[in-house]
PyMOL Python script that loads the backbone (N, CA, C, O; Angstrom):
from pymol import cmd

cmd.read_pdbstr("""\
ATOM      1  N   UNK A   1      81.762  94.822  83.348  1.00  0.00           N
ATOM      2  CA  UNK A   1      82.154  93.785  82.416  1.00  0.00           C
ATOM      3  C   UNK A   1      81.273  92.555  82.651  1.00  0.00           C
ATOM      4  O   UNK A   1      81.119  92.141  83.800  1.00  0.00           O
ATOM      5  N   UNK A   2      80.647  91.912  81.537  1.00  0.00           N
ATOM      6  CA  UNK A   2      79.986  90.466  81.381  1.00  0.00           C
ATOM      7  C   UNK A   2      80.928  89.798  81.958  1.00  0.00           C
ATOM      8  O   UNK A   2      82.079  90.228  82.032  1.00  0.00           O
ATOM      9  N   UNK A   3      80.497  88.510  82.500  1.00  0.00           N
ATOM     10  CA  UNK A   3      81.150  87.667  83.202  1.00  0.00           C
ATOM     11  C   UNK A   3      81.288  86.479  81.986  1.00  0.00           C
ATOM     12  O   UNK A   3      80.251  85.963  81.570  1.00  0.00           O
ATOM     13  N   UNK A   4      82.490  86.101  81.483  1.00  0.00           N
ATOM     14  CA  UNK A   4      82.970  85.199  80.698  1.00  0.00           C
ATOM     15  C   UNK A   4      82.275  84.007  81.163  1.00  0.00           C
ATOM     16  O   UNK A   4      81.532  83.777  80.210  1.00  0.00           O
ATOM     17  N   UNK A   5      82.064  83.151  81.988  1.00  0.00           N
ATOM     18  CA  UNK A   5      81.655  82.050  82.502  1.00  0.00           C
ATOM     19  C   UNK A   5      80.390  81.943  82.015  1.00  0.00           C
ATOM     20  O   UNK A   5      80.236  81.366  80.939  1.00  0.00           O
ATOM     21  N   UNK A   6      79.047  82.579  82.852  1.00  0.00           N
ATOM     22  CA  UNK A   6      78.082  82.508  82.454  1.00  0.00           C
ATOM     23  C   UNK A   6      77.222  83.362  82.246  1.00  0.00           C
ATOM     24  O   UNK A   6      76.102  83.359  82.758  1.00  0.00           O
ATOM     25  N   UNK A   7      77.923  84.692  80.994  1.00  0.00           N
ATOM     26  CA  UNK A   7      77.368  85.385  80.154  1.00  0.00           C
ATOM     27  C   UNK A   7      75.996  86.604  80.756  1.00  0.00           C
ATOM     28  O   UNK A   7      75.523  87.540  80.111  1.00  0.00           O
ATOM     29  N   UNK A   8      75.663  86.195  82.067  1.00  0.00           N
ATOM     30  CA  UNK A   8      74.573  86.707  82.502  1.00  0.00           C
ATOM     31  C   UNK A   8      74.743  87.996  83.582  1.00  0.00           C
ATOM     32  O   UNK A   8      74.025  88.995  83.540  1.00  0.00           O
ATOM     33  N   UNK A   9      75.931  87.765  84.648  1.00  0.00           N
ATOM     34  CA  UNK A   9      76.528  88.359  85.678  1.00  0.00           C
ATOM     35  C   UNK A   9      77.455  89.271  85.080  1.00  0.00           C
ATOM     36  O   UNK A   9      78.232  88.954  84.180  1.00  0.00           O
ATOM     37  N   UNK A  10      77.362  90.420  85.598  1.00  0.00           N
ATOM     38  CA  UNK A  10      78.528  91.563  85.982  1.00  0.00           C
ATOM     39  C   UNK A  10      79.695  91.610  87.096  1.00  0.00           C
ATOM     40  O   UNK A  10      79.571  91.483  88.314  1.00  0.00           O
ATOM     41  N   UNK A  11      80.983  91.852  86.260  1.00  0.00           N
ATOM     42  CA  UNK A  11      81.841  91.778  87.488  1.00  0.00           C
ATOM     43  C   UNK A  11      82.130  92.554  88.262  1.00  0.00           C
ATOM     44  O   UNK A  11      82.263  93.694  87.818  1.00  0.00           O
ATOM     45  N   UNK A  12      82.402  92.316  89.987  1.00  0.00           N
ATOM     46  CA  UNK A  12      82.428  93.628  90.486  1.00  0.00           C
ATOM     47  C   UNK A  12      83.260  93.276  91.625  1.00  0.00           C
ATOM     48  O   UNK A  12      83.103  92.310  92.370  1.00  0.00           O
ATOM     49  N   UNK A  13      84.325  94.326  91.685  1.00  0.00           N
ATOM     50  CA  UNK A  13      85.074  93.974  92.664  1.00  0.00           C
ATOM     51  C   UNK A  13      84.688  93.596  94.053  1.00  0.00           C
ATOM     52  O   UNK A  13      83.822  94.175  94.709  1.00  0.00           O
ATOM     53  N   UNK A  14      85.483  92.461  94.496  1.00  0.00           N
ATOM     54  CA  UNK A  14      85.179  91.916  95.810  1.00  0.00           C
ATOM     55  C   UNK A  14      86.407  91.090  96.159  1.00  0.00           C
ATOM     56  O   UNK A  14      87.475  91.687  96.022  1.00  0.00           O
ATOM     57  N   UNK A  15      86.484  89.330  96.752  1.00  0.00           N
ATOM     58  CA  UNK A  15      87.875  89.049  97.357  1.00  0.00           C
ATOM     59  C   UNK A  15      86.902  87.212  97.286  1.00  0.00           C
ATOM     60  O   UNK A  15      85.858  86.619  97.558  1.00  0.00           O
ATOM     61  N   UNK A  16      88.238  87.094  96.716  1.00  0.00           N
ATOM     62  CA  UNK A  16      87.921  85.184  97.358  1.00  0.00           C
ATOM     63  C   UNK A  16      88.768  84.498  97.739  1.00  0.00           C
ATOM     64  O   UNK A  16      89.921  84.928  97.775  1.00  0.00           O
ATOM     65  N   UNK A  17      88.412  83.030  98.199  1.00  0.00           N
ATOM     66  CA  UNK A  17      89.194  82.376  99.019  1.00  0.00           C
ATOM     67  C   UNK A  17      90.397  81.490  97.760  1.00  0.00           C
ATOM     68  O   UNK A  17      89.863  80.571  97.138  1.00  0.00           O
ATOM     69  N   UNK A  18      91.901  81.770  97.436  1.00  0.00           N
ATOM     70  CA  UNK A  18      92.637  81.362  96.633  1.00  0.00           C
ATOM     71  C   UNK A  18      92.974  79.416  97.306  1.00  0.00           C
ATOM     72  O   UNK A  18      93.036  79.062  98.484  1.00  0.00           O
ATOM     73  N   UNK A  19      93.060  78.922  96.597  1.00  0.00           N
ATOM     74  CA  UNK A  19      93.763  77.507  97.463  1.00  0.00           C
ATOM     75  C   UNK A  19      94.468  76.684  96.594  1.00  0.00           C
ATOM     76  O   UNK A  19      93.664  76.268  95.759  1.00  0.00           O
ATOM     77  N   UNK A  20      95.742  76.185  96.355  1.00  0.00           N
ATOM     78  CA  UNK A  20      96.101  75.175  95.956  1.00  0.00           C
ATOM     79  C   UNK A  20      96.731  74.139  96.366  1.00  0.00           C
ATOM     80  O   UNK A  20      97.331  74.276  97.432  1.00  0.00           O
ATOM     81  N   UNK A  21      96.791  72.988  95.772  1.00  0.00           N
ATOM     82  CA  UNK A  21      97.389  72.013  96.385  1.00  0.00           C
ATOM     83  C   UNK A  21      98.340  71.391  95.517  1.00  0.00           C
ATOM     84  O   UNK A  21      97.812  70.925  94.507  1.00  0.00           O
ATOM     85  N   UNK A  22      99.305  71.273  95.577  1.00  0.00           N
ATOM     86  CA  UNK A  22     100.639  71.565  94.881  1.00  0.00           C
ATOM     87  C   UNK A  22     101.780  70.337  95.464  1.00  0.00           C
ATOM     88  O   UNK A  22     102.507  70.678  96.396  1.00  0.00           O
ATOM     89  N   UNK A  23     101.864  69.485  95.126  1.00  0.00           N
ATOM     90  CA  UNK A  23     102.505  68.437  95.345  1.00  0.00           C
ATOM     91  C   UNK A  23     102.364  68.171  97.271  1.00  0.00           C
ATOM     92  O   UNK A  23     101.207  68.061  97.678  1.00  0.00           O
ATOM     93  N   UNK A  24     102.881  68.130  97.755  1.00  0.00           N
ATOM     94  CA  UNK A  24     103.065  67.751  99.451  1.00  0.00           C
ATOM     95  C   UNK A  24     102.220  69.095  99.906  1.00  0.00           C
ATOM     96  O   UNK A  24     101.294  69.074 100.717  1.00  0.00           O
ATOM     97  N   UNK A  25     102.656  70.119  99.313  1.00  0.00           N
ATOM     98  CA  UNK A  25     102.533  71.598 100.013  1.00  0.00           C
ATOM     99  C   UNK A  25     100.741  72.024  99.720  1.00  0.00           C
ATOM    100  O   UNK A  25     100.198  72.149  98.622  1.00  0.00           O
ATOM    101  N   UNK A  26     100.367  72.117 100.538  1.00  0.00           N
ATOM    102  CA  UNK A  26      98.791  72.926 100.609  1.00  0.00           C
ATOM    103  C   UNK A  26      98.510  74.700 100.525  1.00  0.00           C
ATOM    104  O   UNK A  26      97.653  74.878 101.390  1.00  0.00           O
ATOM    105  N   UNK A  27      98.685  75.437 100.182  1.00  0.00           N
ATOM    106  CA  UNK A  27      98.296  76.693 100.053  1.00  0.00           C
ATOM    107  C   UNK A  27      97.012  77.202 100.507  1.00  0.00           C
ATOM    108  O   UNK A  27      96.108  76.393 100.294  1.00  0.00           O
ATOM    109  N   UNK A  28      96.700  78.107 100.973  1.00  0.00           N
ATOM    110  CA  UNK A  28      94.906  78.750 100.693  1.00  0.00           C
ATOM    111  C   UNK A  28      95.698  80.105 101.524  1.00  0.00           C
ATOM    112  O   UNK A  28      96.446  80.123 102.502  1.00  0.00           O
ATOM    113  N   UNK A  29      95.209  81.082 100.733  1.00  0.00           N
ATOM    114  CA  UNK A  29      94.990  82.622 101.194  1.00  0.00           C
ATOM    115  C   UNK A  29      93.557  82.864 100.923  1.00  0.00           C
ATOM    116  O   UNK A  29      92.892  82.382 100.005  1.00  0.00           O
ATOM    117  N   UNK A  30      93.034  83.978 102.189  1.00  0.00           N
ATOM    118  CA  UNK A  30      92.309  84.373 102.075  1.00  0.00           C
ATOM    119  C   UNK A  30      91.855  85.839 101.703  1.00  0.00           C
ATOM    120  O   UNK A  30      92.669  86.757 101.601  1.00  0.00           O
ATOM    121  N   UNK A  31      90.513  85.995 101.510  1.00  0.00           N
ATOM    122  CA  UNK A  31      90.603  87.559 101.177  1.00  0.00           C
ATOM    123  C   UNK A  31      91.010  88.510 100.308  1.00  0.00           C
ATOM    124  O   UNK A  31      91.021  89.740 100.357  1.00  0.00           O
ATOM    125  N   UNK A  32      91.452  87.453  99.241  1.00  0.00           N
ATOM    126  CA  UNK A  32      92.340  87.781  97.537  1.00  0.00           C
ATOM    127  C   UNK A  32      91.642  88.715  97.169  1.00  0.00           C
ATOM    128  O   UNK A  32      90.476  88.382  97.379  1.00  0.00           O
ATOM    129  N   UNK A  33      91.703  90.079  96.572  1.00  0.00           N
ATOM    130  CA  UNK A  33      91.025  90.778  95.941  1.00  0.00           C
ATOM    131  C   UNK A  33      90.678  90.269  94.530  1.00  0.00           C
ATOM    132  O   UNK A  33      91.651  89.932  93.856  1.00  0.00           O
ATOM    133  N   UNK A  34      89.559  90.162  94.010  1.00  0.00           N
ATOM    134  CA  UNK A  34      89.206  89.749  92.486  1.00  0.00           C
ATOM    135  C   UNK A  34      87.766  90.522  92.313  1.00  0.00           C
ATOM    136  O   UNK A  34      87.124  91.323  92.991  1.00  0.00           O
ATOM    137  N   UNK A  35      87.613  89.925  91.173  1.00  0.00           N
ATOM    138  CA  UNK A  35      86.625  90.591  90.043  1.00  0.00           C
ATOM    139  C   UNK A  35      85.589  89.393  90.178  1.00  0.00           C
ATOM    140  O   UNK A  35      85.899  88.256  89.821  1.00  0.00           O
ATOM    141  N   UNK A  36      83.997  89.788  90.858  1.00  0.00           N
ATOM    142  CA  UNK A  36      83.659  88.405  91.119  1.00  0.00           C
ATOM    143  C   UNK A  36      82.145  88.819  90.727  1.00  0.00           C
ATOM    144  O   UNK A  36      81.603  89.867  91.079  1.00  0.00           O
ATOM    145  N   UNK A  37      81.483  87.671  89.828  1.00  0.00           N
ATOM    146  CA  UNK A  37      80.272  87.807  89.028  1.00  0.00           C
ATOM    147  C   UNK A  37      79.105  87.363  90.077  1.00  0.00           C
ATOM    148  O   UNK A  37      78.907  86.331  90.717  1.00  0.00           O
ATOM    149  N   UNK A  38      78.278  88.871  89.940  1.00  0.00           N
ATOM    150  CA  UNK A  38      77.325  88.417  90.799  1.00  0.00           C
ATOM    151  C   UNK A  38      75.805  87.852  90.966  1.00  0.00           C
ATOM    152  O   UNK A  38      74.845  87.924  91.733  1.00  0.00           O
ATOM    153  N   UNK A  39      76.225  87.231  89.719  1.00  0.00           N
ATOM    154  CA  UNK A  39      75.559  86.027  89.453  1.00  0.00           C
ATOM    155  C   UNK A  39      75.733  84.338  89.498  1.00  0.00           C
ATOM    156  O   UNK A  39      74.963  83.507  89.980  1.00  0.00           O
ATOM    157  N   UNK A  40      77.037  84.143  88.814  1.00  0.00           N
ATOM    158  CA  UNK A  40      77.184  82.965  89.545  1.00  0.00           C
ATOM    159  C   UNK A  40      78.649  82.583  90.380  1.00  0.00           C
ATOM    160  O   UNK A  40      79.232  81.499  90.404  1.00  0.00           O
ATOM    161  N   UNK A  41      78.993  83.782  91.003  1.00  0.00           N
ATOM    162  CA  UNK A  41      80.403  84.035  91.756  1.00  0.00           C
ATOM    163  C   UNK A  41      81.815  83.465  91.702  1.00  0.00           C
ATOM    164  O   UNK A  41      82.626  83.291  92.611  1.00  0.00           O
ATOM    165  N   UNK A  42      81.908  83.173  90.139  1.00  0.00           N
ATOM    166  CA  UNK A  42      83.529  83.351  89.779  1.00  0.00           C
ATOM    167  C   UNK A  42      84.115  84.158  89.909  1.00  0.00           C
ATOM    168  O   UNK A  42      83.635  85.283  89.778  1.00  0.00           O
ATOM    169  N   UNK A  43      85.673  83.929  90.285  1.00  0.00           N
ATOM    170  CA  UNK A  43      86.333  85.010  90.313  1.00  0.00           C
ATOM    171  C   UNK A  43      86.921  84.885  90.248  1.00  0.00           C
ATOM    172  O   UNK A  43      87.509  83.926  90.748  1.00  0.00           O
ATOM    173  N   UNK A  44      87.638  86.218  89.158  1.00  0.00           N
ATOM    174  CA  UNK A  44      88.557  86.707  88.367  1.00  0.00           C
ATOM    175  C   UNK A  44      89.774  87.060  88.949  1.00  0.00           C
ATOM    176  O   UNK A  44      89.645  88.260  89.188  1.00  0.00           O
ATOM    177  N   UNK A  45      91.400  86.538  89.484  1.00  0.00           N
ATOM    178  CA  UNK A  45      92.361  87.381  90.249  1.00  0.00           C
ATOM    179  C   UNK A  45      93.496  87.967  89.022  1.00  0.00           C
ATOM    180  O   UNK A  45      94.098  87.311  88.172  1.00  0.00           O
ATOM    181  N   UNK A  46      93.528  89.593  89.319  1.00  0.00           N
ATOM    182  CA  UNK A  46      94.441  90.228  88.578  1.00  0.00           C
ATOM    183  C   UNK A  46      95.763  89.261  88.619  1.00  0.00           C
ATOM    184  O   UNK A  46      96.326  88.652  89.528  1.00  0.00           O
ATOM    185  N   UNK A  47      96.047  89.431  86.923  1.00  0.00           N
ATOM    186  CA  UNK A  47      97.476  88.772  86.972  1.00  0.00           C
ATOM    187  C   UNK A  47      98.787  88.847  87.727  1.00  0.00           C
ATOM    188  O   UNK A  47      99.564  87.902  87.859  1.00  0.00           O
ATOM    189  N   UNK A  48      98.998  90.404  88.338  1.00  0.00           N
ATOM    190  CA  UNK A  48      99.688  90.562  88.980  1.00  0.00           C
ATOM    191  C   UNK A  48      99.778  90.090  90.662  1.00  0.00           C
ATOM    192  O   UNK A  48     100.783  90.094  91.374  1.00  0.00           O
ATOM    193  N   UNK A  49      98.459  89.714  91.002  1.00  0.00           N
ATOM    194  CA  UNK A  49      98.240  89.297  92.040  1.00  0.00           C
ATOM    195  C   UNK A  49      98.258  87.505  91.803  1.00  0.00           C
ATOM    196  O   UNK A  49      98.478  86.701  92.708  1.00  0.00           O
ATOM    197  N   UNK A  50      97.999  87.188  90.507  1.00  0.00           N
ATOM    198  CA  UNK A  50      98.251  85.582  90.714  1.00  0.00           C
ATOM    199  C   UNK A  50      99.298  85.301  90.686  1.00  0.00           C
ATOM    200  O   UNK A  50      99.551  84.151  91.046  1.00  0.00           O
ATOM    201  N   UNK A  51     100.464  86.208  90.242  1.00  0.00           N
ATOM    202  CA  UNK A  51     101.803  85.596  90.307  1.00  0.00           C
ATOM    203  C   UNK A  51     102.659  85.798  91.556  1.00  0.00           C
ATOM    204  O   UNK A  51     103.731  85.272  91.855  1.00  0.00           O
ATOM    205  N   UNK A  52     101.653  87.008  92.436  1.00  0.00           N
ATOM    206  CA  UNK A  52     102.389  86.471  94.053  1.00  0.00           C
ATOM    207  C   UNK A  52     101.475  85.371  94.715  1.00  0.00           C
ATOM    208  O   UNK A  52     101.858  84.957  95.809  1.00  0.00           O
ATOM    209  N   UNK A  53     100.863  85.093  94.438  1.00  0.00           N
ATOM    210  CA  UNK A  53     100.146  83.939  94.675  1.00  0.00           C
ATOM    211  C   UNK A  53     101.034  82.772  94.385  1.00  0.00           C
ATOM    212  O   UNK A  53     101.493  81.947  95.175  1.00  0.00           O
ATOM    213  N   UNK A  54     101.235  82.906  92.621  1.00  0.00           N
ATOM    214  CA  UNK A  54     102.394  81.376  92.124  1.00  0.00           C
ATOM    215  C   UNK A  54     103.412  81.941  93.111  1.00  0.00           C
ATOM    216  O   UNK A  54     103.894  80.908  93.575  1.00  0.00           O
ATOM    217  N   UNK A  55     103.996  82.907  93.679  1.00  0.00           N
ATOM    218  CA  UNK A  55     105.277  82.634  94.022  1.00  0.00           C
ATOM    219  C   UNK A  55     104.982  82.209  95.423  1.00  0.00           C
ATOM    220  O   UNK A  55     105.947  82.319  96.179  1.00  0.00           O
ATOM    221  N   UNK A  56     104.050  81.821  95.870  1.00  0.00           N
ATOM    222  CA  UNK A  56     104.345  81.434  97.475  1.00  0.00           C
ATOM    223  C   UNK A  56     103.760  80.492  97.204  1.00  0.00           C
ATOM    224  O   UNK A  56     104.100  79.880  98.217  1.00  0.00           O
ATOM    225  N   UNK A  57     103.118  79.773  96.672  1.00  0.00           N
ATOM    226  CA  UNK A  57     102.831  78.181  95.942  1.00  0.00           C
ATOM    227  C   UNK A  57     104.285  77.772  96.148  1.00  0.00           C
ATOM    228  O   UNK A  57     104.573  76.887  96.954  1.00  0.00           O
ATOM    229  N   UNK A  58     105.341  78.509  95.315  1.00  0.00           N
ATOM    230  CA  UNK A  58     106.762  77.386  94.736  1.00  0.00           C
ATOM    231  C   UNK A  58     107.353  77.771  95.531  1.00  0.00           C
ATOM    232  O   UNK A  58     108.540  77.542  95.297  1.00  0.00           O
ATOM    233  N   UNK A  59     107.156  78.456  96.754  1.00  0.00           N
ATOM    234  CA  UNK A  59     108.301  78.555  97.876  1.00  0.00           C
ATOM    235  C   UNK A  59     107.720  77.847  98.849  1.00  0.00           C
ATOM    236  O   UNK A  59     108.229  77.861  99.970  1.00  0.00           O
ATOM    237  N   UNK A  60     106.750  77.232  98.635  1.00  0.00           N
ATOM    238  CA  UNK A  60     106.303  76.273  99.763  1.00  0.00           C
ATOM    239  C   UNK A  60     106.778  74.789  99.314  1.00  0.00           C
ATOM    240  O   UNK A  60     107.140  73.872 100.053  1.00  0.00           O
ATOM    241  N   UNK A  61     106.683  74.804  97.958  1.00  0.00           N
ATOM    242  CA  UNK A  61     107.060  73.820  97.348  1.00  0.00           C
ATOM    243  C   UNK A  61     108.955  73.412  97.476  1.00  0.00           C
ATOM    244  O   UNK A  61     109.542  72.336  97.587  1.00  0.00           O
ATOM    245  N   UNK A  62     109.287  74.379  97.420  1.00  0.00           N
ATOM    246  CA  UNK A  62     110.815  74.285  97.130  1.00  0.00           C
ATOM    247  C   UNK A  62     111.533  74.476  98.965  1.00  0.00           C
ATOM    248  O   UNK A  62     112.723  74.601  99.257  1.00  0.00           O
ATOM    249  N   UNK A  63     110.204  74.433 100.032  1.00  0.00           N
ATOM    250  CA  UNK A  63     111.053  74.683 101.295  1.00  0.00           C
ATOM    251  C   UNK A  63     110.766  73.753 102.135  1.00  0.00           C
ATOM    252  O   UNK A  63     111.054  73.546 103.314  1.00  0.00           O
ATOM    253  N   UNK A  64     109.843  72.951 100.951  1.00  0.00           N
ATOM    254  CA  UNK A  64     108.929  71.453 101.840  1.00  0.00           C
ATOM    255  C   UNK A  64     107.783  72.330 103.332  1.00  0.00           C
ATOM    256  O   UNK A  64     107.739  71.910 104.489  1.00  0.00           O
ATOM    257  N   UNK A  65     107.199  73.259 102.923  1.00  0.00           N
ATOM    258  CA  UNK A  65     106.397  73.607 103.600  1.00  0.00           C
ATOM    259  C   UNK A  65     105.007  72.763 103.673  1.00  0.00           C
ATOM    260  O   UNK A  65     104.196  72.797 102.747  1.00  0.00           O
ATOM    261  N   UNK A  66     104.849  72.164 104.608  1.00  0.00           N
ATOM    262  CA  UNK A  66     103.267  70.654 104.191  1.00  0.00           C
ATOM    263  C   UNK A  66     101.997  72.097 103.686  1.00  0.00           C
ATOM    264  O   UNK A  66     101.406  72.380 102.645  1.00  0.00           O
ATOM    265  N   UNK A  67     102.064  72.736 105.194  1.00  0.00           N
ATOM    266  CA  UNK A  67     100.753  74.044 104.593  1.00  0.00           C
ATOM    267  C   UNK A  67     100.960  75.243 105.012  1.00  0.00           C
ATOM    268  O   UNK A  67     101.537  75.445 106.080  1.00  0.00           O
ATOM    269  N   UNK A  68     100.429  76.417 104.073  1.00  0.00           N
ATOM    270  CA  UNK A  68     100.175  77.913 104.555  1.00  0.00           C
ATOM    271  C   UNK A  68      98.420  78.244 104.274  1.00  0.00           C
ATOM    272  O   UNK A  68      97.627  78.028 103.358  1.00  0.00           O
ATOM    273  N   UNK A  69      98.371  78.858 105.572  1.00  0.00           N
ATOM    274  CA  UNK A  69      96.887  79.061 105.623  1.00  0.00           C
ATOM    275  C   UNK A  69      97.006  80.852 106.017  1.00  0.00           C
ATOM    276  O   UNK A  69      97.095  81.119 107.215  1.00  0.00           O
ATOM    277  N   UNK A  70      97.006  81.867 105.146  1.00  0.00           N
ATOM    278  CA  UNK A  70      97.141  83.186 105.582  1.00  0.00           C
ATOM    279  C   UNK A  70      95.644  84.091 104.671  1.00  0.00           C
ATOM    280  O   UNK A  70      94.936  83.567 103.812  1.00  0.00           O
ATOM    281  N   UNK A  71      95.481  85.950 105.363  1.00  0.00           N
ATOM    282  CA  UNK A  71      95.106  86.113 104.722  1.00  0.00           C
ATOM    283  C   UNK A  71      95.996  87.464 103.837  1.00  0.00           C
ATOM    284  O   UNK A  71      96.923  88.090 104.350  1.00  0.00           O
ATOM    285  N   UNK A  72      95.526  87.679 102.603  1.00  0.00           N
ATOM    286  CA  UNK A  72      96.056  88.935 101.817  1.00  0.00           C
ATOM    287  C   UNK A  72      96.444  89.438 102.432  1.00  0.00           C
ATOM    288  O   UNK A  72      95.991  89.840 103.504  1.00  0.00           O
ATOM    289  N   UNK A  73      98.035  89.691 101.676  1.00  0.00           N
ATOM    290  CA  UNK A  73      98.201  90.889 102.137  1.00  0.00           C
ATOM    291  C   UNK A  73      99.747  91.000 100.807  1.00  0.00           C
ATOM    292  O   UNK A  73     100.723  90.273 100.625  1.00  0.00           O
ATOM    293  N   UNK A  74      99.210  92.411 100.074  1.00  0.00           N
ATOM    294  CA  UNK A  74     100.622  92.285  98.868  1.00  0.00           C
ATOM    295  C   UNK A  74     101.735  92.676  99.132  1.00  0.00           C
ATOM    296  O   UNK A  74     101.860  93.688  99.822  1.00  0.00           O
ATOM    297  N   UNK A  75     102.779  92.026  98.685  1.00  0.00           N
ATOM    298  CA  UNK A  75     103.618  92.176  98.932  1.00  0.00           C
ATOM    299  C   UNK A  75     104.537  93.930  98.705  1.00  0.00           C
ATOM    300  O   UNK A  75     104.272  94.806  97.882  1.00  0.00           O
ATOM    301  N   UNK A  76     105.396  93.920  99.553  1.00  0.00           N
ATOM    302  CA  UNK A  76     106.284  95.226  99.770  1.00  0.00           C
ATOM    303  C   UNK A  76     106.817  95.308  98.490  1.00  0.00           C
ATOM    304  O   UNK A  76     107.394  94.444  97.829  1.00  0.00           O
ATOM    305  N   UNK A  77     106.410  97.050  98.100  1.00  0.00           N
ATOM    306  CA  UNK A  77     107.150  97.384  96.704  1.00  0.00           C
ATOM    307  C   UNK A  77     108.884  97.503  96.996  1.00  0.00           C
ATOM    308  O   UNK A  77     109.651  97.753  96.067  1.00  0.00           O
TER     309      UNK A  77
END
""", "prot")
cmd.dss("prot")
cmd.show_as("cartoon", "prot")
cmd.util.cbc("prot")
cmd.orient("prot")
């Protein structure tokens, strides 16, 4: 797949560093699996993987956690 960004790069699976910063609470996982152009290295995280991502964003948020610094790992079916 063309890389939406900058039209030139192919995407190809690989992993990047996720991070947000979210009121008090700091986030960053590492090692996210995504779709990453290897040309100018955006990357793409499956939806299903950004929403365990949002969910440990708002449980850091909602437990007054200041930071989580971990790497991947998905959650138990």
């Amino acid at each position: 797949m063309i890389c939406p960004i900058c039209g030139q790069g192919n995407l190809k699976a690989g992993t990047t560093t996720f991070a947000a910063d979210a009121d008090a609470a700091v986030v960053v996982v590492r090692n996210v699996p995504a779709d990453v152009c290897d040309v100018c290295g955006e990357a793409f995280i499956d939806d299903t993987i950004a929403e365990e991502l949002e969910g440990l964003v708002m449980e850091a948020k909602q437990t007054g956690t200041e930071s989580i610094v971990r790497h991947y790992q998905p959650l138990a079916s």
